[in-house]
SEMISE-126038 format. One line per 2 residues: number of its first residue (from 1); their letters; for each residue x, y, z of C-alpha. Coordinates in nm, 3 decimals, always signed. Layout:
<nodes>
NUM) A) X:Y:Z  ...
</nodes>
This chain:
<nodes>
1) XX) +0.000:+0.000:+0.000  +0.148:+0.342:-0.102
3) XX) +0.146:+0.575:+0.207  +0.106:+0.942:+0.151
5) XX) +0.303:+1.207:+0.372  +0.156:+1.539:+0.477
7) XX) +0.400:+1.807:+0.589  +0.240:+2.185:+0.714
9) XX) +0.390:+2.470:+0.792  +0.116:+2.720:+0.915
11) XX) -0.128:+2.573:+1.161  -0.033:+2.375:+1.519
13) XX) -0.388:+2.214:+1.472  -0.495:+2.037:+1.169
15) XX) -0.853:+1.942:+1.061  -0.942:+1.735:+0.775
17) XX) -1.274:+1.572:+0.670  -1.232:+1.159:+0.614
19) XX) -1.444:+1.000:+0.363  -1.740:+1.276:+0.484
21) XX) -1.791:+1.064:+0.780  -1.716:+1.367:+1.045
23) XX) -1.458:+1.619:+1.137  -1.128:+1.493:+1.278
25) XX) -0.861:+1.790:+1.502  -0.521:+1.677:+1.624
27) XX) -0.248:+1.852:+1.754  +0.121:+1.829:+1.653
29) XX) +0.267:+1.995:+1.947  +0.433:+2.333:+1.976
31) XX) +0.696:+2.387:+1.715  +0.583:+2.068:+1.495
33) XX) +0.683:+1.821:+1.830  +0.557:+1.503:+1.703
35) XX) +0.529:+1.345:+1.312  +0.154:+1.194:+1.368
37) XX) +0.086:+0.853:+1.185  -0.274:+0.851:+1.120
39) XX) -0.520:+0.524:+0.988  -0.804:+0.617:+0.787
41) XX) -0.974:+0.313:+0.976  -0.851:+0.327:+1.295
43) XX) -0.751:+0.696:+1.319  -0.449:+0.820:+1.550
45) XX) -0.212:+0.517:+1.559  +0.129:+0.686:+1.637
47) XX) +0.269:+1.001:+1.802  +0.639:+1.041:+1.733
49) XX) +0.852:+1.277:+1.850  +0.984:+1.404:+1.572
51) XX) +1.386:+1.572:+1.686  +1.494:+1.200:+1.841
53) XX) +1.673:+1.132:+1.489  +1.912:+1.220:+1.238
55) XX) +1.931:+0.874:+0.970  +1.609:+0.700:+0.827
57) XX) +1.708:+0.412:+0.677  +1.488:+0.208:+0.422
59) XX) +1.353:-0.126:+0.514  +1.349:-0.211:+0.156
61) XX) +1.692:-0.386:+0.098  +1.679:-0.333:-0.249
63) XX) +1.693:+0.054:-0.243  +1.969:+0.130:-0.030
65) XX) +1.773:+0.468:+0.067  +1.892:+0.662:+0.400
67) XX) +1.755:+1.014:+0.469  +1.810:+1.288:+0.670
69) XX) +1.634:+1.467:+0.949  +1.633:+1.796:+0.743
71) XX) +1.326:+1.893:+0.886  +1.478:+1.924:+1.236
73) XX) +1.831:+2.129:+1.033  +2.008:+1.813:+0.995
75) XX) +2.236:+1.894:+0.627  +2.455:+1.677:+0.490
77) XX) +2.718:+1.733:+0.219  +2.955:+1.494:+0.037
79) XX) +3.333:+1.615:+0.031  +3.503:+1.333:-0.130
81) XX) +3.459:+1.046:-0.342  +3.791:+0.859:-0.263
83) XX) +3.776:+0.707:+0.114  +4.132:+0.733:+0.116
85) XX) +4.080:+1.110:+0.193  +3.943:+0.991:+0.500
87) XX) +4.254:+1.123:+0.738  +4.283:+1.453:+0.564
89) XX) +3.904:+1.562:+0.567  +3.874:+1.784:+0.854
91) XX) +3.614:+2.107:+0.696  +3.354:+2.107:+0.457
93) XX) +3.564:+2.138:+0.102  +3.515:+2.388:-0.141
95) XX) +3.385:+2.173:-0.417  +3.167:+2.013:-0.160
97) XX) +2.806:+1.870:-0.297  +2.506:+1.959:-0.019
99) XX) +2.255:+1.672:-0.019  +1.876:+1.657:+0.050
101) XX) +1.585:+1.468:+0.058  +1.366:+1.448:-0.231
103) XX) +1.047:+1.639:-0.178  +0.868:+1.443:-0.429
105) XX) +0.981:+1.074:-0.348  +1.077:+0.953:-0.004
107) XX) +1.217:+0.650:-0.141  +1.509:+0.928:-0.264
109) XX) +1.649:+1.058:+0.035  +1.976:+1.256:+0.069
111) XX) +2.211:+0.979:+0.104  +2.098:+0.863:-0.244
113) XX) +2.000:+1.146:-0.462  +2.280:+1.163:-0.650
115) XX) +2.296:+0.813:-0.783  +2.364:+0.748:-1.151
117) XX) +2.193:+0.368:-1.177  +2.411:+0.103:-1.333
119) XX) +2.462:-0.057:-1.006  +2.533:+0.328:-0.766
121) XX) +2.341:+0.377:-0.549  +2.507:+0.713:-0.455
123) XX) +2.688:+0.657:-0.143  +2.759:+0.347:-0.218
125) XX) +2.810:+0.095:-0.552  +2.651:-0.223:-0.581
127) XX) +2.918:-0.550:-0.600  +2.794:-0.832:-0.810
129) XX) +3.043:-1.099:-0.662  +2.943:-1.057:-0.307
131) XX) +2.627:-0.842:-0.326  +2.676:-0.594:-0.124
133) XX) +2.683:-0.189:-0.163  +3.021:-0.024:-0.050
135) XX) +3.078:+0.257:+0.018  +3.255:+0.488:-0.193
137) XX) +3.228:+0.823:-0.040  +3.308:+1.067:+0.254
139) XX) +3.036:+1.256:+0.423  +3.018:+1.552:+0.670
141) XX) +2.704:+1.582:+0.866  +2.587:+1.871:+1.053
143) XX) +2.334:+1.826:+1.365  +2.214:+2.039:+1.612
145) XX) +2.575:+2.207:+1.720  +2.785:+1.874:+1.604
147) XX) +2.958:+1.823:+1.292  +3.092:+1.491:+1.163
149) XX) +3.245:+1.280:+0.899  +3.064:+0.955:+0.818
151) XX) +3.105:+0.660:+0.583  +2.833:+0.399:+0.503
153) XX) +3.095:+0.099:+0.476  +2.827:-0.112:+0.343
155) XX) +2.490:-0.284:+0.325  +2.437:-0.626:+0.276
157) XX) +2.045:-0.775:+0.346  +1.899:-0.472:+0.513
159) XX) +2.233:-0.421:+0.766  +2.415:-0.078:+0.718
161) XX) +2.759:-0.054:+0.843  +2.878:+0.285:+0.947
163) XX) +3.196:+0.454:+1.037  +3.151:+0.780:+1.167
165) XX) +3.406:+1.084:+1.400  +3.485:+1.394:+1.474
167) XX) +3.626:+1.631:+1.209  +3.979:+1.547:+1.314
169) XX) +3.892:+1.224:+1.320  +3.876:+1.156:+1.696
171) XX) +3.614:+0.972:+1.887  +3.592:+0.750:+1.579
173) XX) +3.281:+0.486:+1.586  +3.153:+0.210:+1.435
175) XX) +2.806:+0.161:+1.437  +2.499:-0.076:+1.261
177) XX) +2.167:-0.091:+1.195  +1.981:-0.377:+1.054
179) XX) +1.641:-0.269:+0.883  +1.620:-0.634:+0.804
181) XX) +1.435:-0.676:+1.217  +1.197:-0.402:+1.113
183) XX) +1.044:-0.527:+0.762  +0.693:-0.421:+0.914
185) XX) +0.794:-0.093:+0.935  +0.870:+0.197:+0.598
187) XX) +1.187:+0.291:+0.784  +1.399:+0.245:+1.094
189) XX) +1.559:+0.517:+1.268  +1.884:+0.616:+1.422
191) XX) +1.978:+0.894:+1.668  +2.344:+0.939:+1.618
193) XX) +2.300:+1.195:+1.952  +2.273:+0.845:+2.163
195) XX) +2.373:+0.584:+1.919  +2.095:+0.456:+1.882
197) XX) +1.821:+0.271:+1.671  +1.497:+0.453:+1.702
199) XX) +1.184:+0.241:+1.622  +0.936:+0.511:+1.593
201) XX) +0.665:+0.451:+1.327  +0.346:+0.169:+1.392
203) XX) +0.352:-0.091:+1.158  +0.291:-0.006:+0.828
205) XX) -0.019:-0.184:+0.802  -0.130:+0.047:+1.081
207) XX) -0.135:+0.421:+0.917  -0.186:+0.604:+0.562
209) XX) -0.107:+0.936:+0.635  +0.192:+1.062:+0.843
211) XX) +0.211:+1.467:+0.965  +0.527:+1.579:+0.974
213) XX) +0.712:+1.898:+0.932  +0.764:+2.083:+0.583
215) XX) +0.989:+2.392:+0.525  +0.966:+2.600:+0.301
217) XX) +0.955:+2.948:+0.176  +0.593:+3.015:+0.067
219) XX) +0.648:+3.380:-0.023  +0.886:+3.282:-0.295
221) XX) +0.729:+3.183:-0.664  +0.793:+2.794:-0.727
223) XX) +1.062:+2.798:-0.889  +1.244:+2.992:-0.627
225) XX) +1.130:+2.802:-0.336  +1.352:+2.572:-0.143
227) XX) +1.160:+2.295:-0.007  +1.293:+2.007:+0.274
229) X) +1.192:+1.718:+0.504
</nodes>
């Protein structure tokens, strides 16, 4: 079942009319708080809050799709496409690529938008002798007042491998998260504030809309507007 995502900027409180059986009112919290999974059946079915995350990754192990928190200022930008640049990357680089989210397709988040097909998937390219995506790029990632360099090392059947530090490369980390224990859900999350997977939608049986928070300029003509989530 295709889920659809609904992201407002100008109202706390949302009404909607569902299938002209009544009026439904729901509250996001203050400042967009919570992403609010909602079941045209069943109504509410999830309050999330919607700042414990920075990485959505895809439970689809054929996509290789991660996104970013953008709604919440996470930004990511790619600074090298040789890993061996690894011990000299210490700033965001001139020639530096920033990377969002589709705002059309959530199945092409930031991680991924600039693949080219024929087996890249972006960060990563696909290997037909041991099917798995590796890695092939460096990363720095911006949230809340941290900044670090990251490297998805690889996936293989819905398990990311990550390296990620600090610009001059201390506190370096390993870290993993296996979508393949969440195939019920669209994604899984991770909170790279507490290292940490976040499991924070219901199943997906359980919701067709989800509330979350959109960004964007509305005073500015299309074509001028600069839209995130």
């Amino acid at each position: 079942m295709n889920k659809f995502f609904f992201s407002l900027l100008f109202s706390i409180s949302i009404l909607f009319n569902v299938q002209s059986q009544g009026l439904v009112e729901f509250s996001m919290g203050s400042g967009y708080a919570y992403d609010i999974f909602y079941s045209l059946n069943n109504g509410i079915t999830g309050y999330a809050d919607r700042t414990n995350w920075e990485l959505a990754f895809s439970t689809n192990p054929s996509n290789n799709n991660i996104r970013i928190n953008s709604g919440s200022g996470v930004t990511l930008f790619k600074v090298s496409e040789n890993l061996d640049d690894w011990g000299q990357i210490e700033s965001i680089t001139s020639n530096a690529a920033q990377l969002r989210n589709s705002y059309t397709d959530w199945s092409m988040g930031a991680f991924v938008s600039d693949a080219i097909g024929d087996l890249n998937y972006g960060w990563g390219n696909y290997n037909l002798d041991t099917y798995t995506t590796e890695g092939n790029s460096i990363y720095i990632i911006n949230y809340g007042s941290e900044s670090k360099k990251m490297i998805i090392n690889s996936a293989f059947n819905g398990l990311f491998n990550i390296t990620i530090s600090n610009l001059d490369g201390s506190n370096e980390a390993n870290f993993s998260v296996n979508t393949a224990n969440y195939i019920n859900k669209k994604f899984i999350y991770y909170s790279l504030i507490n290292m940490q997977t976040i499991d924070r939608e219901p199943d997906v049986d359980n919701w067709d809309l989800v509330f979350t928070k959109y960004e964007a300029d509305l005073n500015k003509s299309n074509n001028d507007s600069e839209l995130f989530y």
